[in-house]
N, C-alpha and C positions, 0 to 999 in steps of 0.2 A: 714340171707341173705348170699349165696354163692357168691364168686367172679362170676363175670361174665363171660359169655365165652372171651374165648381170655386172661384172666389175672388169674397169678399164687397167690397163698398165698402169696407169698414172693416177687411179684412185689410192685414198687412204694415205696418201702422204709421197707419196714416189714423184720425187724432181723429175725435170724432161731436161733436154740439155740446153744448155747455153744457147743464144744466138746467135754466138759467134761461131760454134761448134755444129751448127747444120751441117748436115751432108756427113759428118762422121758417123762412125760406125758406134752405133748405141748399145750396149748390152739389154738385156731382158729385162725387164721389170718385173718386181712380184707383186701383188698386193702385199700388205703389211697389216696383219690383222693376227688376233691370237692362233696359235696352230697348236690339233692334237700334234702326240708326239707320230702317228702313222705320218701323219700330212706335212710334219716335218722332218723324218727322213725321207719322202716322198722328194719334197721340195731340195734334198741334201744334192740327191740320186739327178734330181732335173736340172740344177743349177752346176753338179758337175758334168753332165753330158753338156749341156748347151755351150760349155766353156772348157773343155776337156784340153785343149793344147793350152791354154793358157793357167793352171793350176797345177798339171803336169810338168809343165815346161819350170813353173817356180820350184814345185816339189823337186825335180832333174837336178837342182843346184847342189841343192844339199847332200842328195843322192848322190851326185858325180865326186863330192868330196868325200864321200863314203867309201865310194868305188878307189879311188888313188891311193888316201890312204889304209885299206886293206891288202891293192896291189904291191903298196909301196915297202909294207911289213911281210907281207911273202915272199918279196925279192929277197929282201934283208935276212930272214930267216934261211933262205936258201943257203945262200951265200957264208954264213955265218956257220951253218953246221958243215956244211963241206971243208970249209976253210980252220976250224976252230971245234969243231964236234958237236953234238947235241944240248949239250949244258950251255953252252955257250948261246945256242941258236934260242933254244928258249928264253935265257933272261934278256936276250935282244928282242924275242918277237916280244913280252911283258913292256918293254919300255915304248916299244913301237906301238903295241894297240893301247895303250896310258894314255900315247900323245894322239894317235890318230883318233880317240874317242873323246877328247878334249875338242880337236877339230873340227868332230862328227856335230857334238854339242852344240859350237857356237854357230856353224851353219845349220842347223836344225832350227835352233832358238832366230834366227832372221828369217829364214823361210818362212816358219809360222808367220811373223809378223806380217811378210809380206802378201801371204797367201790372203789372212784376212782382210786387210787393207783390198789386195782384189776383188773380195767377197762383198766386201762392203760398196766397194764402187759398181759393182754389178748390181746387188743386189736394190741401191739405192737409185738404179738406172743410168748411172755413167759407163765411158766407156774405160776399160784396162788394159794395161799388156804386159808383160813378164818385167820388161825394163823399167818402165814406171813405179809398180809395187816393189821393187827392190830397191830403187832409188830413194825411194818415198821413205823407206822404213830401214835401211842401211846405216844410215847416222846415227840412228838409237841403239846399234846393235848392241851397247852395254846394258842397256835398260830391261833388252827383251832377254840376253843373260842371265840380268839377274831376276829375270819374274822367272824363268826358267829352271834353275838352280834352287829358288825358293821354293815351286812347284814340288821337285824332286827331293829335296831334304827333306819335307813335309809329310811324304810319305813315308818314308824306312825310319827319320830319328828315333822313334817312338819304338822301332823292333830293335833296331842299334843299340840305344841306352839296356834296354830289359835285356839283351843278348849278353851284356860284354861282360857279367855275373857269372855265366855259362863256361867264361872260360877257364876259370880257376877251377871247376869243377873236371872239365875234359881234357886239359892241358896235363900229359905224365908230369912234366917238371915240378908243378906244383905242388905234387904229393899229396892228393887229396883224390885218385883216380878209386880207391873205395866209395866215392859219394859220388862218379859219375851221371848215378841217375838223378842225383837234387841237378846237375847242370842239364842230363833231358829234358827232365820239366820246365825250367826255368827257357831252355831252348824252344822246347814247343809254345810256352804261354809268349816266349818273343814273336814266333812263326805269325798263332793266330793273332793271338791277340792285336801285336803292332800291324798284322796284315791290313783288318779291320779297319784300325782307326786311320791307318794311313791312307788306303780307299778312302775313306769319307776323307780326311785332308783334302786329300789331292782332288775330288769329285766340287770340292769348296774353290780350292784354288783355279779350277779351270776355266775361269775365263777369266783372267789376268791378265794376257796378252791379248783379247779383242777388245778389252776394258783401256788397257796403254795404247792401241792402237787406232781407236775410234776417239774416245779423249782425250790424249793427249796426255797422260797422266802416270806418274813417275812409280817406282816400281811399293813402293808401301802401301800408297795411294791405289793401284790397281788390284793390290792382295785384298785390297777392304772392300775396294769396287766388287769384286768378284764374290766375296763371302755373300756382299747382299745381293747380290742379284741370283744369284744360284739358290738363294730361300725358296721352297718347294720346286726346285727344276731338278736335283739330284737325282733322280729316278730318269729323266729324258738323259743327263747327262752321261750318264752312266749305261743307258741303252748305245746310244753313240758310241763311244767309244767300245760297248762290247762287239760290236760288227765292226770295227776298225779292228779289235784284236781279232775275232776268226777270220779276216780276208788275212792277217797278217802270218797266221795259223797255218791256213793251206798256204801262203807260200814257203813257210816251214815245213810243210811235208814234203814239198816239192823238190827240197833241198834235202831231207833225210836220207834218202838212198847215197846221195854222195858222201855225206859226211859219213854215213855207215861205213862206205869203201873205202874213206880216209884212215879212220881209225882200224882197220883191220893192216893197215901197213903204215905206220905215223913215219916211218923213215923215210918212203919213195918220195920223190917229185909230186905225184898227182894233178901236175899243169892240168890235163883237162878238166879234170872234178873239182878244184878250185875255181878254174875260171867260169865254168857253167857256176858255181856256191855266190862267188862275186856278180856275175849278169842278174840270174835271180834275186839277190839282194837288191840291186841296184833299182831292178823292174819293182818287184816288192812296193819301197819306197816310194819310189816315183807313182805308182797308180794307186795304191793303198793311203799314205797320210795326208792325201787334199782331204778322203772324206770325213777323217776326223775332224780337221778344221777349219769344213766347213760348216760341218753336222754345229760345232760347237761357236761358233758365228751366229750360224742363224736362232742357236737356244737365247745368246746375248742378244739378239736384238729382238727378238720373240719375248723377255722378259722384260725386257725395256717397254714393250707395248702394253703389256700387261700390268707392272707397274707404275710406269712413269706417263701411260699417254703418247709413246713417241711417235706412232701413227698421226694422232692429232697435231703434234707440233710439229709436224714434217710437212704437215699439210697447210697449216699457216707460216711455214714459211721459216721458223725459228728453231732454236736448239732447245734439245732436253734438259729440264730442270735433273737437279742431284736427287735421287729418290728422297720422299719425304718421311721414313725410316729414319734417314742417317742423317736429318738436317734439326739443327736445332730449333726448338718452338718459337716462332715468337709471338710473344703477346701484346694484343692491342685493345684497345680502350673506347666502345662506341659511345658514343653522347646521343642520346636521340633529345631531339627538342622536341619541346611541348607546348612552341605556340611560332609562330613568324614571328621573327622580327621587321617584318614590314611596318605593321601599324606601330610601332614605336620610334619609328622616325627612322628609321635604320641605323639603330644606335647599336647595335649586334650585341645586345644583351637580352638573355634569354626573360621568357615572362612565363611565371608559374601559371597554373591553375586555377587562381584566386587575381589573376590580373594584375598582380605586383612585380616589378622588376626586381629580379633576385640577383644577387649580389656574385660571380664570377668566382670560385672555388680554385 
């Protein structure tokens, strides 16, 4: 998306580069102005094409660590059931994708970071590159963990606790499997119910890591950051991220025919229909999760504008105040005088109404 007519690059707050940085290579500048939510997925869609190896190329990382280890727990699995038999091969693949999704996690949670960090350099008019943004936000990778982790507990605890009732109900051992259906009920009100609320969670918590990564700010600090600034953007939110799951969707379908042909023989090899399940995955990822985070980038800095002014104060030059929601009041005290103190010699005591110098309270 070009600026519109009438508005420069560099209107509404958008830095120009350095001086010493002439001649490099600039990214695109947006205006910075409130955006419907059309004209920012609009915006999501332009700022990823204009920059498409470089959001790719960050999202690749994480992907690549996807990609090994899945390869890494298929070998193992191989190996394991030929050498040991099938019981064997499964509690080894269970340990293998435990640790490979641990993996998957902590390069996910730094990619995001990174990505944003890119987003924001673009979008704010500098220039970026895959090494930079990874550099930049690499040393925090606890931080972005644990907003990550918070993210994700935030959604399910709430179906978790309501579930774990469920089991003394469905579990034979218990001896209560006459009452399985108080544990359906109790199953189902976990399903929706916790579904529910943990959507809106997680629709709260999601801009935690452009909130740590734009200021600077530790992982408590960015869950609060995010609650306020997602006050009325829930709805954009939540459109983002639903076009991030159906592109994620079709490359699930893309992949169903093979896992079909998997499971009609779970013993064979299936090398090729895995490795095509792992490339599609891989693609997936890499071209599908920039536009979640960017979509969700630009909701944060789109409510910063709309909140806090940050247009205006990008435009003189300064940083954004802490929204004035979450800041405490302060109260102050105007004195208006009611006469100069000129004519009284400049003795800077005020003079009533009636011409008398009143006495300093």
């Amino acid at each position: 998306m070009t600026p519109r007519d009438g508005e420069s690059p560099t209107m509404f707050g958008v830095p120009r580069l350095a001086p010493e940085r002439e001649g490099a290579e600039m990214a695109a500048a947006y205006a910075m102005r409130p955006l419907s939510t059309g004209e920012l997925l609009d915006r999501t869609f332009a700022i990823y094409r204009s920059r498409f190896w470089l959001f790719a190329g960050i999202a690749s990382v994480s992907g690549a660590v996807q990609l090994v280890a899945n390869a890494f727990n298929l070998l193992e699995q191989h190996m394991l059931v030929n050498r040991y038999g099938f019981h064997a091969g499964k509690i080894g693949t269970s340990i293998g994708t435990m640790v490979g999704v641990l993996l998957f996690f902590l390069a996910v949670s730094v990619t995001q970071a990174a990505t944003v960090h890119a987003l924001s350099e673009v979008y704010l008019g500098r220039g970026a590159t895959v090494g930079d943004s990874l550099r930049a936000t690499i040393g925090f990778w606890y931080r972005y963990l644990g907003i990550a982790t918070w993210q994700g507990w935030s959604a399910i605890w709430v179906a978790v606790v309501v579930a774990l009732p469920a089991v003394v109900f469905l579990v034979p051992r218990f001896g209560l499997r006459s009452l399985a259906w108080v544990g359906g009920v109790i199953l189902f009100v976990a399903i929706v119910g916790g579904g529910v609320y943990g959507a809106i969670a997680y629709l709260r918590n999601s801009l935690g890591i452009p909130a740590a990564v734009v200021e600077q700010l530790r992982v408590r600090e960015s869950m609060r950051r995010s609650k306020a600034l997602t006050s009325g953007a829930k709805g954009r939110i939540f459109v983002v991220l639903l076009i991030a799951t159906v592109l994620y969707w079709v490359a699930g379908a893309i992949q169903m025919p093979m896992l079909i042909f998997i499971a009609r023989a779970p013993l064979q090899p299936h090398v090729v229909a895995q490795a095509v399940i792992l490339a599609t995955s891989f693609v997936a990822h890499t071209l599908v999760s920039p536009v979640a985070l960017i979509g969700l980038s630009l909701v944060y800095f789109d409510q910063r504008v709309r909140l806090e002014a940050f247009d205006l104060v990008m435009l003189l030059g300064g940083e954004a105040p802490v929204m004035a929601a979450v800041q405490e009041p302060v109260m102050t005290t105007v004195v208006e005088p009611v006469a100069s103190d000129v004519e009284n010699g400049g003795a800077g005591e005020p003079i009533g109404n009636d011409g008398q110098v009143q006495d300093p309270v």
